[in-house]
Biopython code that builds the backbone (N, CA, C, O; Angstrom):
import numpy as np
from Bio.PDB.StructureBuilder import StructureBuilder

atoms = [
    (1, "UNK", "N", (0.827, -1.204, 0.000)),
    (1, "UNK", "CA", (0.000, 0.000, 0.000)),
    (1, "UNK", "C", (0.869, 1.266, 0.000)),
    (1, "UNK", "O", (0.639, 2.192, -0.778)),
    (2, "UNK", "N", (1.795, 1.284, 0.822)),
    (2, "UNK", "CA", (2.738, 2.827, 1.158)),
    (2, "UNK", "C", (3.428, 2.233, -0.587)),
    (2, "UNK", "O", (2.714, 2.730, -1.457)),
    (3, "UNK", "N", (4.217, 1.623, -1.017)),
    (3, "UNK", "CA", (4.951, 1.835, -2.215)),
    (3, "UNK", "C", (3.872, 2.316, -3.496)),
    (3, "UNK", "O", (4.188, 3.029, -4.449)),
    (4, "UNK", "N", (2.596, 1.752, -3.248)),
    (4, "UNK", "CA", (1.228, 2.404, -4.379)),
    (4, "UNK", "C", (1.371, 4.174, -4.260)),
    (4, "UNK", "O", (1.442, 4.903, -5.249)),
    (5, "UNK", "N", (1.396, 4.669, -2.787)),
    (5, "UNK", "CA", (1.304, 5.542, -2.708)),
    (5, "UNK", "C", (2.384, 6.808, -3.174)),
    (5, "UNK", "O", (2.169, 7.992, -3.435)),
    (6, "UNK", "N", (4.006, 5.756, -3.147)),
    (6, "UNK", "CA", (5.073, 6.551, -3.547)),
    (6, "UNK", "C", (5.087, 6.681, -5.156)),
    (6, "UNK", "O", (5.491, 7.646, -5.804)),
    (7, "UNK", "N", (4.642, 5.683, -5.555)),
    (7, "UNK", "CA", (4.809, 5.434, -6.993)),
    (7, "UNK", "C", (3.783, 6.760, -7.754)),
    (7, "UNK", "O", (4.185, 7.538, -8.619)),
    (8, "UNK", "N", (2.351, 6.728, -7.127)),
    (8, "UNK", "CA", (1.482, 7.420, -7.697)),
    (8, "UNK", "C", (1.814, 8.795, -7.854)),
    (8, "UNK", "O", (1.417, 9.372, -8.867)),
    (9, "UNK", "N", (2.718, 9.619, -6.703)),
    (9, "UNK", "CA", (3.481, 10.720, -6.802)),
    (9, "UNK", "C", (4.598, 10.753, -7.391)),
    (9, "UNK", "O", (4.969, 11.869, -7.755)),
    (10, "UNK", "N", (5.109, 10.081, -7.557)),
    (10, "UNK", "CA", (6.505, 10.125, -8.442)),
    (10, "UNK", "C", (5.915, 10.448, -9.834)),
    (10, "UNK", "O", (6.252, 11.436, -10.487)),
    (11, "UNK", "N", (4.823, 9.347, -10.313)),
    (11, "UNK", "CA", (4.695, 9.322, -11.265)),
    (11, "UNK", "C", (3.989, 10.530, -11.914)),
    (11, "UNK", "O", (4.193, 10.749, -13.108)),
    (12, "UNK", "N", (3.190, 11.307, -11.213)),
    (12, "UNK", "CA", (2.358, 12.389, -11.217)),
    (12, "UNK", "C", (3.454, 13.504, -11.212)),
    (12, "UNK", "O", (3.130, 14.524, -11.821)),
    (13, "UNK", "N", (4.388, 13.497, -10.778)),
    (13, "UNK", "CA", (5.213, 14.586, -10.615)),
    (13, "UNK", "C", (6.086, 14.286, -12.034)),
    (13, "UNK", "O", (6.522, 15.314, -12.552)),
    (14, "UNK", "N", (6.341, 13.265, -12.599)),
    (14, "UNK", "CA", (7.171, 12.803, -13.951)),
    (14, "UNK", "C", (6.199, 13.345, -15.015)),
    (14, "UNK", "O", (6.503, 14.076, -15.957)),
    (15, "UNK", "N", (5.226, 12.964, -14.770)),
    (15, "UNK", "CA", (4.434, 13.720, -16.199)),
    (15, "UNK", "C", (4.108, 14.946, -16.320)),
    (15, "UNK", "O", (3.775, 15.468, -17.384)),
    (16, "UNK", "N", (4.216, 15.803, -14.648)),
    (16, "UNK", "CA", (3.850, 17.358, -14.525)),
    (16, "UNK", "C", (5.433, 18.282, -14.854)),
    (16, "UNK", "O", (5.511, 19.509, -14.899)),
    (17, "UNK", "N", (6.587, 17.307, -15.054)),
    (17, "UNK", "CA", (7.387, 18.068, -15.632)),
    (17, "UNK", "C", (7.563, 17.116, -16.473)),
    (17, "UNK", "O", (8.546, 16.396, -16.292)),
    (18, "UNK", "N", (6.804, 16.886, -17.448)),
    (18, "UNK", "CA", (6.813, 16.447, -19.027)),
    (18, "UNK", "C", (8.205, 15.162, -19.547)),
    (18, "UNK", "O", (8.895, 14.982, -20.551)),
    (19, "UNK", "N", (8.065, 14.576, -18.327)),
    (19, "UNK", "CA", (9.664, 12.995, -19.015)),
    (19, "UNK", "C", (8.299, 12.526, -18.894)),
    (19, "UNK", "O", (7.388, 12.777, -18.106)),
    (20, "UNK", "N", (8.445, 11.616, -20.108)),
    (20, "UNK", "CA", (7.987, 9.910, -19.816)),
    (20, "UNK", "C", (8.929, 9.059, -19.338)),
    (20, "UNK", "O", (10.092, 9.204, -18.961)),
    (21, "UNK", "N", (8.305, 8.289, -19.417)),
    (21, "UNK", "CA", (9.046, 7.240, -18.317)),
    (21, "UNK", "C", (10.446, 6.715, -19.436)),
    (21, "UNK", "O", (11.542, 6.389, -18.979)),
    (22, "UNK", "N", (10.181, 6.724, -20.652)),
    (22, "UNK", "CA", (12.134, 6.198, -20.763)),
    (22, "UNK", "C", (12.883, 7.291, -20.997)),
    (22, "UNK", "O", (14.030, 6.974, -21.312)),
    (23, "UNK", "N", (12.614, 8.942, -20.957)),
    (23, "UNK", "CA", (13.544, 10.085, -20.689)),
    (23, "UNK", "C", (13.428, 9.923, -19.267)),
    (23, "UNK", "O", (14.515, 9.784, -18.706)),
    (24, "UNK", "N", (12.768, 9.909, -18.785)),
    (24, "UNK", "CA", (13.012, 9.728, -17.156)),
    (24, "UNK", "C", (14.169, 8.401, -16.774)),
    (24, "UNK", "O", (15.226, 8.252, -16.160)),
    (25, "UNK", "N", (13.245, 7.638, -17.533)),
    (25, "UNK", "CA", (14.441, 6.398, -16.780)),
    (25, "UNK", "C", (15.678, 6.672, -16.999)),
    (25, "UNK", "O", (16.386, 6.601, -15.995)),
    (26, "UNK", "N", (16.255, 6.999, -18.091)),
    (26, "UNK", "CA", (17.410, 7.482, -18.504)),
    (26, "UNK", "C", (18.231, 8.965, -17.692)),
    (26, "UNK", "O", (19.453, 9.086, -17.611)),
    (27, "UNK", "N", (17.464, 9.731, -17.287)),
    (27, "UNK", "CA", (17.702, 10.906, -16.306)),
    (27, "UNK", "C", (18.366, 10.050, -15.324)),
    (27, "UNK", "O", (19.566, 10.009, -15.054)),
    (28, "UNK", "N", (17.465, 9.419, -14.866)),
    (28, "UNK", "CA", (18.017, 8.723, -13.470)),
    (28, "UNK", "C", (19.054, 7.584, -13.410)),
    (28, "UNK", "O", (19.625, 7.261, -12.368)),
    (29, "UNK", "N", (19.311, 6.835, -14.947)),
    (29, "UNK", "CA", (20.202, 5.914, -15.251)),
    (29, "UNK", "C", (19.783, 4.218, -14.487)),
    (29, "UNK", "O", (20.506, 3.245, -14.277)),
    (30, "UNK", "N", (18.458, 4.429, -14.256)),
    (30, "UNK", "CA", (17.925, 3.209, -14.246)),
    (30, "UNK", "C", (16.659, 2.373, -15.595)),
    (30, "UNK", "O", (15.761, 2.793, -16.325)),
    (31, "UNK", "N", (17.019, 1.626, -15.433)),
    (31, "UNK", "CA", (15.945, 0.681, -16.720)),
    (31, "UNK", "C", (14.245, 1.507, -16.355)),
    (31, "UNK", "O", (13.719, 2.011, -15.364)),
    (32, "UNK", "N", (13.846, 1.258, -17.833)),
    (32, "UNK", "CA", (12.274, 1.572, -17.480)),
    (32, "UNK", "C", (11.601, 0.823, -16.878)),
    (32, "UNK", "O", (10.426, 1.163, -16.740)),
    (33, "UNK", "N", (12.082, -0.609, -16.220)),
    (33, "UNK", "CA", (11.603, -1.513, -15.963)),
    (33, "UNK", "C", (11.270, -1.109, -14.708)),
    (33, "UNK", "O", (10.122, -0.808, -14.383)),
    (34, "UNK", "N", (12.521, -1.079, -13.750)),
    (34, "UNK", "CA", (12.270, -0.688, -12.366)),
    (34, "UNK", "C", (11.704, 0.923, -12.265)),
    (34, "UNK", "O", (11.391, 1.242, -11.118)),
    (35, "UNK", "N", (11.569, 1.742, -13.068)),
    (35, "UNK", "CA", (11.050, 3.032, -12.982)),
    (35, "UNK", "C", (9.345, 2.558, -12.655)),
    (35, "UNK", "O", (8.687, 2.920, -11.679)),
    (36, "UNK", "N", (8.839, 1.568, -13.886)),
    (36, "UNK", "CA", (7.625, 1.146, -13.855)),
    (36, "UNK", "C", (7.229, 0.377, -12.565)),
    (36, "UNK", "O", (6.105, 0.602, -12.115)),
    (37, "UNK", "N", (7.993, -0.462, -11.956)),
    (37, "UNK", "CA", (7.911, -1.401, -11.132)),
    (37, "UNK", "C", (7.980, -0.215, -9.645)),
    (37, "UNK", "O", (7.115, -0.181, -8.770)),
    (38, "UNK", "N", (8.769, 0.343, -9.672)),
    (38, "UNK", "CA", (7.886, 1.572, -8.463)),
    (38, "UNK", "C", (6.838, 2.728, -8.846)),
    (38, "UNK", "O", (6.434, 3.311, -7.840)),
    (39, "UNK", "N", (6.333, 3.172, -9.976)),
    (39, "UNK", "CA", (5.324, 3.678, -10.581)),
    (39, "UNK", "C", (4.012, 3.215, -10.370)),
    (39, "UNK", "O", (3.007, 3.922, -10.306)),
    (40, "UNK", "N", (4.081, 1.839, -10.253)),
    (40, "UNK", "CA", (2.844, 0.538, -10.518)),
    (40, "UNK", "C", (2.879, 0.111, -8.603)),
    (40, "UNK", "O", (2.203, -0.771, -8.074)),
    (41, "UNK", "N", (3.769, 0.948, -7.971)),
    (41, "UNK", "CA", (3.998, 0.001, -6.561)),
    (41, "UNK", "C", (4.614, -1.009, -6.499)),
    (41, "UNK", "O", (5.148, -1.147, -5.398)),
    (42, "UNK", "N", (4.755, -1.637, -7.046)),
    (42, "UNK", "CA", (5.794, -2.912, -7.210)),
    (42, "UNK", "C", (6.797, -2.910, -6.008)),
    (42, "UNK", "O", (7.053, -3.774, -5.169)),
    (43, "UNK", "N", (7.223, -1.788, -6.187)),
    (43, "UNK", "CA", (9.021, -1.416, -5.639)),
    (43, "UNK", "C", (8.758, -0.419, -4.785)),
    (43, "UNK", "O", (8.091, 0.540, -5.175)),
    (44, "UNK", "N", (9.227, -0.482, -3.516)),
    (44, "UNK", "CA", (9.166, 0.953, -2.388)),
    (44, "UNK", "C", (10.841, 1.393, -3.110)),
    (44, "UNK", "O", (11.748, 0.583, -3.300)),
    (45, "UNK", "N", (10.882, 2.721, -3.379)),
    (45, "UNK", "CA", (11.866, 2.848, -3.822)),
    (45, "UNK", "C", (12.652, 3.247, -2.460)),
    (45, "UNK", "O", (12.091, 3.461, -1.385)),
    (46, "UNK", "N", (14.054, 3.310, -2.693)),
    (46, "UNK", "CA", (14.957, 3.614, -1.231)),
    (46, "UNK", "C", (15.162, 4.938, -1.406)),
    (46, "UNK", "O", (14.676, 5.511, -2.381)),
    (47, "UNK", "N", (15.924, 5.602, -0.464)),
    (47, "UNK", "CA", (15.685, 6.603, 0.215)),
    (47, "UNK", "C", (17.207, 7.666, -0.371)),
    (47, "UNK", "O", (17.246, 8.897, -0.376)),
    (48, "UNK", "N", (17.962, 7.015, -0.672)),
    (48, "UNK", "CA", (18.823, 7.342, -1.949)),
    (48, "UNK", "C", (17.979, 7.296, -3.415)),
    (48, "UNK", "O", (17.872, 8.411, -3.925)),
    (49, "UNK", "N", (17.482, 6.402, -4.027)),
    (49, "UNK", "CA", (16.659, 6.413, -5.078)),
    (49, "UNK", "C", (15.871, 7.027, -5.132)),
    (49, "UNK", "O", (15.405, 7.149, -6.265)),
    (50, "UNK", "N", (15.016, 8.015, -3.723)),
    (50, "UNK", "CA", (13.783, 8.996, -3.806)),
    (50, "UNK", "C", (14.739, 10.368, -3.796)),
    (50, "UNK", "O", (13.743, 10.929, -4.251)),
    (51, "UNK", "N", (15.408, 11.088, -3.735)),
    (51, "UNK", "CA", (16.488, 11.708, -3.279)),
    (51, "UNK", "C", (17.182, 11.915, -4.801)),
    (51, "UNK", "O", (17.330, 13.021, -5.321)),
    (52, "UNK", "N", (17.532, 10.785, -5.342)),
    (52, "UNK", "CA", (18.355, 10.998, -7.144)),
    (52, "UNK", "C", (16.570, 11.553, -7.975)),
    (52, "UNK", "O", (16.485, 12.351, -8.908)),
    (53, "UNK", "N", (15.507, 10.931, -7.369)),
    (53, "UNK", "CA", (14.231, 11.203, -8.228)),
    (53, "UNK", "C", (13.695, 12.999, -8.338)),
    (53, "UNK", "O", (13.492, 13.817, -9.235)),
    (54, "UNK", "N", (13.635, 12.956, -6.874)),
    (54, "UNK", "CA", (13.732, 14.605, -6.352)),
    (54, "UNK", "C", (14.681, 15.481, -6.951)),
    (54, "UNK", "O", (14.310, 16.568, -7.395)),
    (55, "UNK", "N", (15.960, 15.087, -7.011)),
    (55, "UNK", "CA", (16.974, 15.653, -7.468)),
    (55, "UNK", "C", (16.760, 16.283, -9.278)),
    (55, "UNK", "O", (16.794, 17.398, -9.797)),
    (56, "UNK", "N", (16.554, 14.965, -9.750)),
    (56, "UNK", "CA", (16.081, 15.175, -11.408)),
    (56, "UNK", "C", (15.042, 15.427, -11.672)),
    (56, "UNK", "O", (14.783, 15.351, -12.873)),
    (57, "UNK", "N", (13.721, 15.922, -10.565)),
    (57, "UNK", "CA", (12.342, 16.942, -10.846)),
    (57, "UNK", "C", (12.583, 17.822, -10.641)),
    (57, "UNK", "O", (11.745, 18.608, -11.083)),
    (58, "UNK", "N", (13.591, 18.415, -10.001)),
    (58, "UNK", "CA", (14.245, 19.634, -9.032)),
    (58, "UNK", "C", (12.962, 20.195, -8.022)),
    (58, "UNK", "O", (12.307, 21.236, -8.001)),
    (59, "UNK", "N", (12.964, 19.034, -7.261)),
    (59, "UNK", "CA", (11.426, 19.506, -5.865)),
    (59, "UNK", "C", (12.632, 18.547, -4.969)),
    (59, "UNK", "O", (13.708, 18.064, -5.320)),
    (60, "UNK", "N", (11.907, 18.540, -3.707)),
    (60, "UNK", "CA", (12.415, 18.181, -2.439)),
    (60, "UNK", "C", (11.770, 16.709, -2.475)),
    (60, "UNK", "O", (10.810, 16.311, -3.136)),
    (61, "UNK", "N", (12.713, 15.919, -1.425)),
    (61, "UNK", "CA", (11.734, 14.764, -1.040)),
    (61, "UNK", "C", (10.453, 14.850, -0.632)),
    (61, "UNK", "O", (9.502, 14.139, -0.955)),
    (62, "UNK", "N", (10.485, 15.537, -0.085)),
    (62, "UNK", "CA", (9.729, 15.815, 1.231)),
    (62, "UNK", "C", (8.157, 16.131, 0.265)),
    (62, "UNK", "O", (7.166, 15.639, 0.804)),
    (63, "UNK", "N", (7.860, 16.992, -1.248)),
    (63, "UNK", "CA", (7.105, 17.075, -1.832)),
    (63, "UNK", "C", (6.703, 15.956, -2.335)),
    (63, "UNK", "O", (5.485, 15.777, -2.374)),
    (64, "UNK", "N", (7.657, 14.841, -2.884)),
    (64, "UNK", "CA", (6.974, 13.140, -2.721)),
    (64, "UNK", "C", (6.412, 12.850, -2.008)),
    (64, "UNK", "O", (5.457, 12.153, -2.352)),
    (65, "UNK", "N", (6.527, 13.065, -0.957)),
    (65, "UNK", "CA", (6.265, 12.384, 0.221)),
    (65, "UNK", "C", (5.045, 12.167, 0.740)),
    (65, "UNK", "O", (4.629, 13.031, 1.512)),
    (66, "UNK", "N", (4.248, 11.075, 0.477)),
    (66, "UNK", "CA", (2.806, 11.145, 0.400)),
    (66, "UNK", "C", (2.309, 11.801, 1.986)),
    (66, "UNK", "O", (3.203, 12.081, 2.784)),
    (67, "UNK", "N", (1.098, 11.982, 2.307)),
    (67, "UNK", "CA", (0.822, 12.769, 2.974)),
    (67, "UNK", "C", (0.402, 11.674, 3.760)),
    (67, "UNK", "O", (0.069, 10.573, 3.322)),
    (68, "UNK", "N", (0.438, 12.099, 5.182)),
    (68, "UNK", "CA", (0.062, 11.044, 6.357)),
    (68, "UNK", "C", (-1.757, 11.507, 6.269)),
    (68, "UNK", "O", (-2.529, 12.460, 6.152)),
    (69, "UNK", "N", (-1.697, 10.427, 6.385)),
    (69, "UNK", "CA", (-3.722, 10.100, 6.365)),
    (69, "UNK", "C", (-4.560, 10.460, 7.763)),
    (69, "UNK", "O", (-5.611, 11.073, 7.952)),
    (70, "UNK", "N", (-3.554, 9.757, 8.713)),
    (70, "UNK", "CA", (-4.137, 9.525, 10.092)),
    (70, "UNK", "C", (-3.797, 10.871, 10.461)),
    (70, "UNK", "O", (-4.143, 11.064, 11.627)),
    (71, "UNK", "N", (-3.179, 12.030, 9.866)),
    (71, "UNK", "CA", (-2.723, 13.519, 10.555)),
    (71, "UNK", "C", (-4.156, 14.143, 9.825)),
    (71, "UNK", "O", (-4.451, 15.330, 9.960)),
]
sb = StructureBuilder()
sb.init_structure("model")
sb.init_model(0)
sb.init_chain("A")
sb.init_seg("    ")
for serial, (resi, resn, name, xyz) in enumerate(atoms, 1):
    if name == "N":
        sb.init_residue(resn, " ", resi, " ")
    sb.init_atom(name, np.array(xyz, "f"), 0.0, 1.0, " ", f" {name:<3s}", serial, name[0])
structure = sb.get_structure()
């Protein structure tokens, strides 16, 4: 459920600054495979890997960062 939730912002934030996913994958120097595979939830991405993602949207982690529910 939490990796659905990282993916859905990543991915929302990839198309609001205009990469698809294989200029993106390539930004970041990972396969489209695993780009998709945390996009789709598949993959909780790590915390270095959210950080290189942030880095190449030029936003903060912290704007990924899905929003706590229970707050």
């Amino acid at each position: 459920m939490e990796a659905e939730k990282w993916g859905r912002r990543i991915r929302a934030y990839r198309k609001l600054k205009g990469f698809t996913q294989e200029s993106f994958s390539k930004e970041l120097g990972v396969s489209v495979s695993i780009l998709g595979e945390v996009e789709r939830g598949n993959r909780l991405p790590s915390v270095d890997f959210l950080e290189k993602i942030a880095g190449a949207l030029r936003i903060t982690v912290d704007d990924l960062t899905p929003p706590n529910e229970n707050s």
